[in-house]
PAFI-128250 format. One record per residue (C-alpha): residue number from 1; residue in three letters; x, y, z. Coordinates in steps of 0.25 Angstrom, whole numbers, plus 5000, padded with zeros to 4 digits. Layout:
BEGIN
[NUM, "ALA", [X, Y, Z]] ...
END
This chain:
BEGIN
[1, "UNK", [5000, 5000, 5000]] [2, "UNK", [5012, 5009, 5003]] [3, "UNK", [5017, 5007, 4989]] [4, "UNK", [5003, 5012, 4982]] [5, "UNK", [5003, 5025, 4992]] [6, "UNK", [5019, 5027, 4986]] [7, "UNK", [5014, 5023, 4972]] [8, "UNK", [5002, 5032, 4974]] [9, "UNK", [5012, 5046, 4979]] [10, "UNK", [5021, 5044, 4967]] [11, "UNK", [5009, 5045, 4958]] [12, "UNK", [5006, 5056, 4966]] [13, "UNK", [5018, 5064, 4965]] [14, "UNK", [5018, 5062, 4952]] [15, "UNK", [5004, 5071, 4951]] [16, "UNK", [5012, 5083, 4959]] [17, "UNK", [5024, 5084, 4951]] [18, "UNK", [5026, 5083, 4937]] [19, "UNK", [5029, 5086, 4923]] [20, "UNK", [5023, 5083, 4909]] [21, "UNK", [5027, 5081, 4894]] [22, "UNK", [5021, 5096, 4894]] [23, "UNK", [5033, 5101, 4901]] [24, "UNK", [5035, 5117, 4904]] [25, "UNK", [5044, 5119, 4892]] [26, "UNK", [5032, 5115, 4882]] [27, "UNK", [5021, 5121, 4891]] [28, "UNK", [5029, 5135, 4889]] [29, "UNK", [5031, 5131, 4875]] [30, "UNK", [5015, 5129, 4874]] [31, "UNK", [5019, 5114, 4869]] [32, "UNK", [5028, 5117, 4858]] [33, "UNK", [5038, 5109, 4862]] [34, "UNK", [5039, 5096, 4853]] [35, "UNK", [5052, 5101, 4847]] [36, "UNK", [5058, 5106, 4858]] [37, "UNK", [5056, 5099, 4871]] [38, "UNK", [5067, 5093, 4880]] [39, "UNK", [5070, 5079, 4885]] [40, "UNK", [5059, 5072, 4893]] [41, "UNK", [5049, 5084, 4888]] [42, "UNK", [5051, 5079, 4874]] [43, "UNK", [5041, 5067, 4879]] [44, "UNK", [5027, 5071, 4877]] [45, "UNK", [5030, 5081, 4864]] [46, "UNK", [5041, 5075, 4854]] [47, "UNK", [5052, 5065, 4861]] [48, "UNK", [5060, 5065, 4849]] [49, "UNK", [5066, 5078, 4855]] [50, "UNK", [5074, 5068, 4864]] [51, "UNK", [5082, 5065, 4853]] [52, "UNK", [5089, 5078, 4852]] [53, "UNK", [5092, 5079, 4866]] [54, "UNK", [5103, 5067, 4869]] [55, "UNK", [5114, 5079, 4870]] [56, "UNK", [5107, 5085, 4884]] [57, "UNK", [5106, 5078, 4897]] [58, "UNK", [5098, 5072, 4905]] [59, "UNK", [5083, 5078, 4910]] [60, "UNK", [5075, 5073, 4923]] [61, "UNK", [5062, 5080, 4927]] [62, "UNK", [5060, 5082, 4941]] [63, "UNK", [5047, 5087, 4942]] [64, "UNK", [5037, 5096, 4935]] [65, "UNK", [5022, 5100, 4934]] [66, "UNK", [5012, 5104, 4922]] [67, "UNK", [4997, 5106, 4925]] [68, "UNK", [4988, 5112, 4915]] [69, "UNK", [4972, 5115, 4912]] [70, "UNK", [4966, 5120, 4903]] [71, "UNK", [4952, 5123, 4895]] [72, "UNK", [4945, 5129, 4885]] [73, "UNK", [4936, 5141, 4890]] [74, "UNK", [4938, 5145, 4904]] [75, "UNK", [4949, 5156, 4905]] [76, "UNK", [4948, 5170, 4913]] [77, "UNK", [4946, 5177, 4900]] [78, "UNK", [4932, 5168, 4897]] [79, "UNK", [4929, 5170, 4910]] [80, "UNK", [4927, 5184, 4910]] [81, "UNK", [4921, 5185, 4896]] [82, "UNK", [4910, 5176, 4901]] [83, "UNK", [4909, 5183, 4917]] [84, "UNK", [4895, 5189, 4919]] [85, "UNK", [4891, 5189, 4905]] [86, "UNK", [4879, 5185, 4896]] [87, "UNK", [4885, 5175, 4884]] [88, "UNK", [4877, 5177, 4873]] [89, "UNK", [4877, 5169, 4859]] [90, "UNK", [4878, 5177, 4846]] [91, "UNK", [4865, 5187, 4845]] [92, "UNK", [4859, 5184, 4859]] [93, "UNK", [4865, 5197, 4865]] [94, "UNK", [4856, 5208, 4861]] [95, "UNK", [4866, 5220, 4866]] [96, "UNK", [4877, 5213, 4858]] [97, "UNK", [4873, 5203, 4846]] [98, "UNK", [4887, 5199, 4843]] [99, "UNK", [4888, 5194, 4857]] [100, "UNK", [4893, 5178, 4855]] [101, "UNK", [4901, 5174, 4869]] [102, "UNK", [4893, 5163, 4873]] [103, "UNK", [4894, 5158, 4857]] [104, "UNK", [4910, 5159, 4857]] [105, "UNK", [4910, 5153, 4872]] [106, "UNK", [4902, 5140, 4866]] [107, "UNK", [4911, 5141, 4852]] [108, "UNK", [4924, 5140, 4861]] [109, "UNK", [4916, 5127, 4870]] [110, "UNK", [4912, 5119, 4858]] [111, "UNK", [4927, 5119, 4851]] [112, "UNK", [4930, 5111, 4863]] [113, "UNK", [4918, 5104, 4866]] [114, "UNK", [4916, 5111, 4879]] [115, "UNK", [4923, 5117, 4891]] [116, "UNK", [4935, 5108, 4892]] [117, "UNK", [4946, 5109, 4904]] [118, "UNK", [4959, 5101, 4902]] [119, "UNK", [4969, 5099, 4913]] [120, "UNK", [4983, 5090, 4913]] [121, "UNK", [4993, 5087, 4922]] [122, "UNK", [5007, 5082, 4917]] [123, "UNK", [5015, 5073, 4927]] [124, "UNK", [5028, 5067, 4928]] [125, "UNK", [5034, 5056, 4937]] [126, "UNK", [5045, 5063, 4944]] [127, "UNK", [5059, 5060, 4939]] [128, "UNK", [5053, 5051, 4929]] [129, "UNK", [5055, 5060, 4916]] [130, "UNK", [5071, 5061, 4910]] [131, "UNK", [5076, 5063, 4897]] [132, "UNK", [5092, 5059, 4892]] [133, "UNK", [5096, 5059, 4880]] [134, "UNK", [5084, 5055, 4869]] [135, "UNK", [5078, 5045, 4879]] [136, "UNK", [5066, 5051, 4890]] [137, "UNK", [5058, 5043, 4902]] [138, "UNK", [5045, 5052, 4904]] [139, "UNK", [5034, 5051, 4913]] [140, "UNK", [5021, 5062, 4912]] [141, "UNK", [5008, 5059, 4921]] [142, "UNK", [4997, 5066, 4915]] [143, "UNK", [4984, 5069, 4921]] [144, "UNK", [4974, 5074, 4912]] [145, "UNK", [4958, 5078, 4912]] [146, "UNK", [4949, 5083, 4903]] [147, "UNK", [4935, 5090, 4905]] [148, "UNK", [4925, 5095, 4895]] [149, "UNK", [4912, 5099, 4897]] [150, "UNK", [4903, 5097, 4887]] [151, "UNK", [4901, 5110, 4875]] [152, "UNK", [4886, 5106, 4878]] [153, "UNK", [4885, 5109, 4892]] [154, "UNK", [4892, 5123, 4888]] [155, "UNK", [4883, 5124, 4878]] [156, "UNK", [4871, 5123, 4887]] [157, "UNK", [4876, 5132, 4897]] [158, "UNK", [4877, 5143, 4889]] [159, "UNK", [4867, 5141, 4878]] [160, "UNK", [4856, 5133, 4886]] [161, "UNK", [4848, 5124, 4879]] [162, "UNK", [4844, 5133, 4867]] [163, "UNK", [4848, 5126, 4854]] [164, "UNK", [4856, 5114, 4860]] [165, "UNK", [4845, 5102, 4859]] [166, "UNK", [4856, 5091, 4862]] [167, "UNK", [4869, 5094, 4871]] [168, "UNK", [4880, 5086, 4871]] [169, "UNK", [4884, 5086, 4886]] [170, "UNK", [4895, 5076, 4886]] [171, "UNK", [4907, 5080, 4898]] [172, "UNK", [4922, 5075, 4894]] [173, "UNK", [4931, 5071, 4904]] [174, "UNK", [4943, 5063, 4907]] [175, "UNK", [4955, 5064, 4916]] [176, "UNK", [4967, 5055, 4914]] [177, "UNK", [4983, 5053, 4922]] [178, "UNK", [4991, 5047, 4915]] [179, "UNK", [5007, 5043, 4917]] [180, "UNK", [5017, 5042, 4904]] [181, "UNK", [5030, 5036, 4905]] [182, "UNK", [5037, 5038, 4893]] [183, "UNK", [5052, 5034, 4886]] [184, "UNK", [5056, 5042, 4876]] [185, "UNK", [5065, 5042, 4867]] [186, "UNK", [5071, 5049, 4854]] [187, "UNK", [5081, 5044, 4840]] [188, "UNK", [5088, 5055, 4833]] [189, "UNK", [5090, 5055, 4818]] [190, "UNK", [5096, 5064, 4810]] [191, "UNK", [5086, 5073, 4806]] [192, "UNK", [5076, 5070, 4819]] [193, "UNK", [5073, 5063, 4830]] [194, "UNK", [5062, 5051, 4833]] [195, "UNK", [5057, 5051, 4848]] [196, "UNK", [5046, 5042, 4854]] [197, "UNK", [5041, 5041, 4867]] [198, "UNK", [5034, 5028, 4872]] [199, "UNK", [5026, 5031, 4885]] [200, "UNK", [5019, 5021, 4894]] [201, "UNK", [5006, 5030, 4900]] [202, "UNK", [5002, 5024, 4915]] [203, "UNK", [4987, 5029, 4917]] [204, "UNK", [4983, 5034, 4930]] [205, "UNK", [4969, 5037, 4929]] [206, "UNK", [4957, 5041, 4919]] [207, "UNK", [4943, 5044, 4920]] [208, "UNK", [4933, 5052, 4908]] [209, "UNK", [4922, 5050, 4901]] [210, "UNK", [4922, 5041, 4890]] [211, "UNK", [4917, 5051, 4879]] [212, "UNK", [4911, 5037, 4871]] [213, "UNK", [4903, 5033, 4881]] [214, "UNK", [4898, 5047, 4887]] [215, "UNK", [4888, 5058, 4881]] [216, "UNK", [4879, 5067, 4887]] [217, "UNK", [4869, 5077, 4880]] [218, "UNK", [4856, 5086, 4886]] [219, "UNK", [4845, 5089, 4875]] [220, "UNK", [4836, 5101, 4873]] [221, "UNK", [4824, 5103, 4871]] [222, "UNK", [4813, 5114, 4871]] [223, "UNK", [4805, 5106, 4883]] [224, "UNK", [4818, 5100, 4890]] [225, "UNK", [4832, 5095, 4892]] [226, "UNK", [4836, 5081, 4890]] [227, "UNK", [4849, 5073, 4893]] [228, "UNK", [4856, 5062, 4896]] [229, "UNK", [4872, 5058, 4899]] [230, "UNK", [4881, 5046, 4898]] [231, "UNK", [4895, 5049, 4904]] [232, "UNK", [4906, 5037, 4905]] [233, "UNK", [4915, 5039, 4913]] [234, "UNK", [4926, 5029, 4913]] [235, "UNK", [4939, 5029, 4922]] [236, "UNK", [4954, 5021, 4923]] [237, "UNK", [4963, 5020, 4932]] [238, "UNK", [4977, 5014, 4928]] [239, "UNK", [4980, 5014, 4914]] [240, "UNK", [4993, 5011, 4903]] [241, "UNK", [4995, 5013, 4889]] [242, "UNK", [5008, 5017, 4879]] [243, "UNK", [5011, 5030, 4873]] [244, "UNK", [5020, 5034, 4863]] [245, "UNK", [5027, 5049, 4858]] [246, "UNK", [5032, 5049, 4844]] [247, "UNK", [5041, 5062, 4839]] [248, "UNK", [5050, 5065, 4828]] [249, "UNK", [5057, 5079, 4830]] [250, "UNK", [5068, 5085, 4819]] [251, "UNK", [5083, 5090, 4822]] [252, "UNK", [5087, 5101, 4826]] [253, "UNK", [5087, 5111, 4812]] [254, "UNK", [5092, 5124, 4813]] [255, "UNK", [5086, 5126, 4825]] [256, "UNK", [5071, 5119, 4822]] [257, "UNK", [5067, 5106, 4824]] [258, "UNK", [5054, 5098, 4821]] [259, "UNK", [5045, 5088, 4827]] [260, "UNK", [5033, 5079, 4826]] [261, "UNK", [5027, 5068, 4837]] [262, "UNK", [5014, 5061, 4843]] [263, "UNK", [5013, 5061, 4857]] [264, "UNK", [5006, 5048, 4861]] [265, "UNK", [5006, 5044, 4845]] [266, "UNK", [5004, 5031, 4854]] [267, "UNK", [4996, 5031, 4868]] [268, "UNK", [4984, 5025, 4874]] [269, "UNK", [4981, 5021, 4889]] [270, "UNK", [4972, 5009, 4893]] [271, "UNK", [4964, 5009, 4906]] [272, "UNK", [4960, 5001, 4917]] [273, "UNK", [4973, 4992, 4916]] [274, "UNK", [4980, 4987, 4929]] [275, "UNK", [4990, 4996, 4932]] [276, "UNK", [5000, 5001, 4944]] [277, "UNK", [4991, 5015, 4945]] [278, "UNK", [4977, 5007, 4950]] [279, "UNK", [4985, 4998, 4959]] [280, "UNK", [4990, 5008, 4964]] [281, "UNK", [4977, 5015, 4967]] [282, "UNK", [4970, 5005, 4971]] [283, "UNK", [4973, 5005, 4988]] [284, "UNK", [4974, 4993, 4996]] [285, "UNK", [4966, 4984, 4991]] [286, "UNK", [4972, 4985, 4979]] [287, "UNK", [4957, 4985, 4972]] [288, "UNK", [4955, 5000, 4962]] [289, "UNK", [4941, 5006, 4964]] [290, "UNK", [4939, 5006, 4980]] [291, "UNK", [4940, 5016, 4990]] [292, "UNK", [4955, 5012, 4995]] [293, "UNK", [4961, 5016, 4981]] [294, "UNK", [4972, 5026, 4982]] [295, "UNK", [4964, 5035, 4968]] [296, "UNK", [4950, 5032, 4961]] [297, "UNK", [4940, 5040, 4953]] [298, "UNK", [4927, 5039, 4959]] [299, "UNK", [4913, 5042, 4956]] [300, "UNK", [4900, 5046, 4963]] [301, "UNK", [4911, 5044, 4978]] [302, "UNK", [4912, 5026, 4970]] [303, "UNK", [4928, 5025, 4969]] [304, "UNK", [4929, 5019, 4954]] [305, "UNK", [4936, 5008, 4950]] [306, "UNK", [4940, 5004, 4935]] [307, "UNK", [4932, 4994, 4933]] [308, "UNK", [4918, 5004, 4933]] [309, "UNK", [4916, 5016, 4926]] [310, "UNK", [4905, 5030, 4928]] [311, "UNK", [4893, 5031, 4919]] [312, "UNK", [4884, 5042, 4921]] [313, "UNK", [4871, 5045, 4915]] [314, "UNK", [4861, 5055, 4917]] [315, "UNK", [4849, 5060, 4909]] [316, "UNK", [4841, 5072, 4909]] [317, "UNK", [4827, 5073, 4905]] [318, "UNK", [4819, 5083, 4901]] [319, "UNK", [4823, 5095, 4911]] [320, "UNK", [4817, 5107, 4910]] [321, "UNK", [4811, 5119, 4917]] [322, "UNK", [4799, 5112, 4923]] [323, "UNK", [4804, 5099, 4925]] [324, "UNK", [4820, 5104, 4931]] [325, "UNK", [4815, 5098, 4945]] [326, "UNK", [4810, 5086, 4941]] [327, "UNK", [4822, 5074, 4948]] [328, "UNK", [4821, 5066, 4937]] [329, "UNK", [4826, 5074, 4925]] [330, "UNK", [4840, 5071, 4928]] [331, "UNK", [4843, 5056, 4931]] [332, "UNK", [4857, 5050, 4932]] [333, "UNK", [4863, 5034, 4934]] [334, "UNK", [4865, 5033, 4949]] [335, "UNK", [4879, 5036, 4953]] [336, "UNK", [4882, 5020, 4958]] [337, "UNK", [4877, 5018, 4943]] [338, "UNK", [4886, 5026, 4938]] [339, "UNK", [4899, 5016, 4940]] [340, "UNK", [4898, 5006, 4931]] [341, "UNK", [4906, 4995, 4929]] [342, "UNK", [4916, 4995, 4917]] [343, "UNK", [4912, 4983, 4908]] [344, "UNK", [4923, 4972, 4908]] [345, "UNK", [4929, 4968, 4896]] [346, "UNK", [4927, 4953, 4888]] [347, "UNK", [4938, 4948, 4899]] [348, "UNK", [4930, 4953, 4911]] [349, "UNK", [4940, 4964, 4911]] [350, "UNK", [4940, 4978, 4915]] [351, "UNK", [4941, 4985, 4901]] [352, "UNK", [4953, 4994, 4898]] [353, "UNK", [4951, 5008, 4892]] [354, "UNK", [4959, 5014, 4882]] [355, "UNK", [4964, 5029, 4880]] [356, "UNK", [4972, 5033, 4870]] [357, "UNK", [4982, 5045, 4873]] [358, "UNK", [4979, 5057, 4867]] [359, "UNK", [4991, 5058, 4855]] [360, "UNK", [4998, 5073, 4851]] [361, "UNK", [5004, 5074, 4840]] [362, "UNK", [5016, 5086, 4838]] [363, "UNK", [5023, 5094, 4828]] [364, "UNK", [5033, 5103, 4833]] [365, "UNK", [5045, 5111, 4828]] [366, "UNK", [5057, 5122, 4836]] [367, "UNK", [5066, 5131, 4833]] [368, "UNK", [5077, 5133, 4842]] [369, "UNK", [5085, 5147, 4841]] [370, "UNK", [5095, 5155, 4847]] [371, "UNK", [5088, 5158, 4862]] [372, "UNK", [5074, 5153, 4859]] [373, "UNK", [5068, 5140, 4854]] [374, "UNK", [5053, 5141, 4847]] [375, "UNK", [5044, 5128, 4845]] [376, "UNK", [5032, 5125, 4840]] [377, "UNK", [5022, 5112, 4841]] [378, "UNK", [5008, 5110, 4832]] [379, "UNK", [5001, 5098, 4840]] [380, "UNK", [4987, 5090, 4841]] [381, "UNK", [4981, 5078, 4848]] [382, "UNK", [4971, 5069, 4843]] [383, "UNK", [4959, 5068, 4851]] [384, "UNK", [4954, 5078, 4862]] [385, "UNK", [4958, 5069, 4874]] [386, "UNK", [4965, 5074, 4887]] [387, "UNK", [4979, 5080, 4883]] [388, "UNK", [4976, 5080, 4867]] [389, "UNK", [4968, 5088, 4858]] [390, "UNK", [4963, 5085, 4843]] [391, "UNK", [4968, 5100, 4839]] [392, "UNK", [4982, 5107, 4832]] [393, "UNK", [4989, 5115, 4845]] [394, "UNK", [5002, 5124, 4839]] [395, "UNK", [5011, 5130, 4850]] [396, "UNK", [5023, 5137, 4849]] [397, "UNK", [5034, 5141, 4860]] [398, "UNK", [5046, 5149, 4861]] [399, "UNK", [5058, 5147, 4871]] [400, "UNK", [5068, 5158, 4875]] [401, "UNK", [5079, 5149, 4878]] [402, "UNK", [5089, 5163, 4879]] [403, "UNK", [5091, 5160, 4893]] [404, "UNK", [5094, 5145, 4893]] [405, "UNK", [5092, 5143, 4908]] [406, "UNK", [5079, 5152, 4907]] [407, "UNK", [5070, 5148, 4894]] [408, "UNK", [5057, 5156, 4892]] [409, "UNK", [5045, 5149, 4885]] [410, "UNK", [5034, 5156, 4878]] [411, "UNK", [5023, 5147, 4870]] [412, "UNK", [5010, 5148, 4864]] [413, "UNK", [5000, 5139, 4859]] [414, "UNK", [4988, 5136, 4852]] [415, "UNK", [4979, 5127, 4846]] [416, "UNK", [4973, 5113, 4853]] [417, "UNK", [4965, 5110, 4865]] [418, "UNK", [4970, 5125, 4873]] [419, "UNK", [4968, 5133, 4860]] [420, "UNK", [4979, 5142, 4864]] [421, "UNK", [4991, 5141, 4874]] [422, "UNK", [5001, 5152, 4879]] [423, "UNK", [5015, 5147, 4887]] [424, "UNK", [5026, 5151, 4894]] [425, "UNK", [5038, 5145, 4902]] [426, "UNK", [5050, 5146, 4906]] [427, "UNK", [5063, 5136, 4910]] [428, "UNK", [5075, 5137, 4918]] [429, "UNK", [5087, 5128, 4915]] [430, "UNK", [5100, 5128, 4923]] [431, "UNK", [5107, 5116, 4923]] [432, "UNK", [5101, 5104, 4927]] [433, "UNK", [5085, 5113, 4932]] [434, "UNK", [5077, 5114, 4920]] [435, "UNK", [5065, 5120, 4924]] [436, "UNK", [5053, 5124, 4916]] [437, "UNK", [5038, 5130, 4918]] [438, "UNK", [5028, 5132, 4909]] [439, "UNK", [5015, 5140, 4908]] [440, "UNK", [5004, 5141, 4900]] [441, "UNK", [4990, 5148, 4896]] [442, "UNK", [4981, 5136, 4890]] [443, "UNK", [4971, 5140, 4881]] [444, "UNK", [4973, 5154, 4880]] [445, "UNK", [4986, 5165, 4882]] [446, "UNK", [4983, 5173, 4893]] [447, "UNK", [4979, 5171, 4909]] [448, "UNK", [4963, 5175, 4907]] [449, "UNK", [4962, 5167, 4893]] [450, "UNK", [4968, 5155, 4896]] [451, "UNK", [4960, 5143, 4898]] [452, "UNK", [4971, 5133, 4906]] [453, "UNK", [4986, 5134, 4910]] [454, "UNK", [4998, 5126, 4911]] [455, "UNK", [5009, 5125, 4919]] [456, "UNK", [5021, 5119, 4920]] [457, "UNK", [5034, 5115, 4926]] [458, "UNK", [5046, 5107, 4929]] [459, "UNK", [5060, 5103, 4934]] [460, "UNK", [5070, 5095, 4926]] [461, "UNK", [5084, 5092, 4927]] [462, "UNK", [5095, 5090, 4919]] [463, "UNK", [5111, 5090, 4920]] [464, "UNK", [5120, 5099, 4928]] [465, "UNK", [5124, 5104, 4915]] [466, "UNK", [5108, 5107, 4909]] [467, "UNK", [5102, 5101, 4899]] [468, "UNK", [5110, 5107, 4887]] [469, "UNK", [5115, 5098, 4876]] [470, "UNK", [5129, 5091, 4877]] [471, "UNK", [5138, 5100, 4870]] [472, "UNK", [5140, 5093, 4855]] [473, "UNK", [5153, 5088, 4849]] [474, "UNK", [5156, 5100, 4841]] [475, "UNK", [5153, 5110, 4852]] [476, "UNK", [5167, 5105, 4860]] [477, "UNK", [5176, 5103, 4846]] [478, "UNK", [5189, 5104, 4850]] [479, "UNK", [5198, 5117, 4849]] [480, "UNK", [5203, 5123, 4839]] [481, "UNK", [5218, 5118, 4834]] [482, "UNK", [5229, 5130, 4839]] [483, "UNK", [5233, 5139, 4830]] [484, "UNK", [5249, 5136, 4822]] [485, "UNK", [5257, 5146, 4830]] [486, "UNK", [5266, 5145, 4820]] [487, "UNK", [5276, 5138, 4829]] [488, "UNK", [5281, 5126, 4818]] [489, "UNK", [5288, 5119, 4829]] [490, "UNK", [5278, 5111, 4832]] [491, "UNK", [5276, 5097, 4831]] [492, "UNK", [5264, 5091, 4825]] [493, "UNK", [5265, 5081, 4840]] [494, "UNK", [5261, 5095, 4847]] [495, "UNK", [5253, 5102, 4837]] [496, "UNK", [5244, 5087, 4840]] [497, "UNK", [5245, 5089, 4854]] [498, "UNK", [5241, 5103, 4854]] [499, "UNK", [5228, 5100, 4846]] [500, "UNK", [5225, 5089, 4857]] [501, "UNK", [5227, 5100, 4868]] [502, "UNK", [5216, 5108, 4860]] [503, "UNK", [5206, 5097, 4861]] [504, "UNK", [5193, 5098, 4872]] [505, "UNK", [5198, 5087, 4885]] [506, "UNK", [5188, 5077, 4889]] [507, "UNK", [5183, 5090, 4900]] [508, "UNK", [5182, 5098, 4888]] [509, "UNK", [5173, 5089, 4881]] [510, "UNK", [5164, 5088, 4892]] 
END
């Protein structure tokens, strides 16, 4: 039992501390980072940079954190537009015809299917990320969830139930942890460089609403409204699954380099497997889904186990002004109904659940000059789940690197999911510290307009000497051969022996 409670604080300690594919150095660069990033941040955006970084030491990361949130309406800015005011459609305001705010404000809300919040939290186990050479080890814990209430409901707040017979009132939701481990590694050729990454992904928990199974709708009529809902919510706890990062990214070219790579081109995670995590949850007893278990999602004050899932069903029937008092216009199942039992498969076993992880694919390119370095990515996912978004984002950034020990970053964003995206950082590199922070506005460029925030930092280390390349072989040739003096007395065994004396000693060369 002492060993599940140490088991359990690691994990713990692991949800304080932390740091993330999406490092400082990208968020200041708002993601443009695929042809620029460095050692164990090249995992998660393009790890055939490791190939061009065999010449620079070693990198640990000690510990880091990155939080962020965002949505896609509520800001300060919106806030105030909206504070104490009458929203009028096009042609309803008779002071002002030409007054639309509540016709923009649901145009903004259908684009994204409703009012959606998004938040992520990228974790690391500590000391358990390092780079030499063009190998990496990496670990990221994610903990992703993803809210949307429905364009309908909006629709209905603002607009009532004038010209909106049938309403589609379906809620989205899902939360997710998740744990990468990933080995990374990169090839040189001679004009670029293959890297791949092949990550195993330890699920920790999951719970959403199955949007196949799941709708809910309110129809309008003249006399009444009707309605009826199914949701499906089904859970896991203790998952595996593969993933694997695919990149190619040019040379070096006067200064510019090139790159392309999918980001879990391979990944998927099945469900309600055996695993360490939900032996570890499961107390004493050593039994998931009672009330001596270390973690468990539970619903109406029931702990749940894997082996049921949560239905809910509720209908509405004919409410209106003379009938809003009646008890029996609005009937759901009883919340011991609601649990129900998860089917067992052919074998009488509790059936496995799949998710696929969400794929991103890059392009990116960099220019690196004298005192500044400018990148640039162009990204997209392919479905709109958790960290991915079926949409083209373009980002662009600019390092000052004038002050080596100091770099300043500046990037912007737009484009995706978060529409627009402003960021800034800053780092501090001296010998063996690198340190970096990074800030950013999410869906908008100033404090009252954006709509979410990130922020992030972390420690790493490196050699005494900082993580600058070895110096190459033509940067330490040897001297230059001493002028003839004219003197003609020497012999050709000196003139040898004084062109010996000319050359670098082993200290030299070091």
């Amino acid at each position: 039992m002492r060993f599940r409670y140490i088991i359990l604080f690691l994990l713990l300690v692991c949800f304080a501390i932390g740091q993330t594919k999406r490092d400082p150095r990208s968020v200041g660069l708002a993601g443009a980072y695929s042809t620029v990033a460095d050692g164990i941040f090249s995992v998660g955006y393009n790890p055939a940079m490791l190939a061009y970084q065999q010449d620079k030491p070693f990198m640990l990361q000690l510990f880091g954190v990155d939080f962020g949130i965002v949505g896609n309406w509520l800001s300060l800015a919106n806030l105030n537009t909206i504070s104490g005011k009458t929203l009028y459609a096009e042609g309803e305001n008779p002071e002002n015809p030409n007054d639309n705010s509540k016709t923009q404000l649901l145009n903004q809300l259908k684009d994204s299917g409703g009012l959606t919040f998004f938040q992520d939290l990228h974790i690391p186990l500590p000391l358990l990320n390092y780079s030499s050479g063009n190998m990496a080890l990496t670990s990221n814990t994610l903990i992703l969830s993803n809210y949307q209430i429905p364009y309908g409901f909006m629709q209905l707040l603002l607009e009532g139930n004038a010209n909106n017979p049938d309403i589609d009132m379906t809620l989205h939701y899902e939360i997710m942890g998740v744990t990468e481990f990933g080995f990374s590694f990169a090839v040189p050729f001679d004009q670029l460089a293959l890297g791949v990454t092949l990550k195993y992904l330890q699920g920790l928990f999951f719970m959403g609403i199955d949007p196949d199974s799941s709708h809910a709708n309110l129809v309008t009529t003249d006399e009444a409204l009707y309605g009826e809902g199914v949701y499906y919510l089904r859970q896991g706890i203790g998952g595996s699954g593969i993933g694997v990062d695919i990149g190619l990214v040019s040379r070096n070219i006067n200064g510019w380099r090139f790159g392309v790579s999918m980001i879990n081109a391979i990944g998927s995670i099945t469900w309600n497997k055996e695993s360490m995590i939900k032996d570890i949850l499961a107390g004493g007893d050593g039994v998931y889904g009672n009330d001596d278990d270390l973690f468990h999602f539970t619903w109406a004050g029931q702990a749940l186990n894997d082996s049921v899932a949560i239905k809910y069903i509720y209908t509405i029937d004919s409410l209106n002004a003379g009938t809003i008092g009646n008890d029996n216009l609005f009937w759901n199942n009883d919340p011991e109904d609601q649990i129900v039992p998860v089917p067992l498969d052919k074998n009488g076993n509790l059936p496995e659940f799949k998710m696929d992880y969400p794929a991103i694919f890059r392009l990116g390119m960099s220019y690196a000059g004298d005192g500044m370095l400018f990148s640039s990515d162009l990204w997209t996912g392919f479905t709109n789940s958790l960290f991915s978004h079926k949409g083209w984002r373009w980002s662009a950034g600019l390092e000052v690197t004038k002050f080596e020990s100091f770099p300043l970053r500046l990037g912007y964003a737009w484009g995706g999911s978060n529409f627009q995206e402003l960021a800034l950082g800053f780092g501090f590199h001296k010998g063996p510290v690198i340190f970096d922070f990074g800030f950013a506005f999410r869906n908008g460029i100033w404090i009252h307009s954006m709509k979410g925030v990130n922020i992030s930092t972390q420690l790493t280390i490196t050699s005494l000497k900082s993580r600058k390349s070895k110096p190459k072989p033509e940067e330490i040739a040897p001297s230059p051969i001493p002028k003839d003096t004219g003197d003609t007395e020497n012999t050709e065994e000196e003139n040898k022996e004084s062109f010996e004396e000319s050359l670098p000693d082993a200290e030299e060369k070091q």
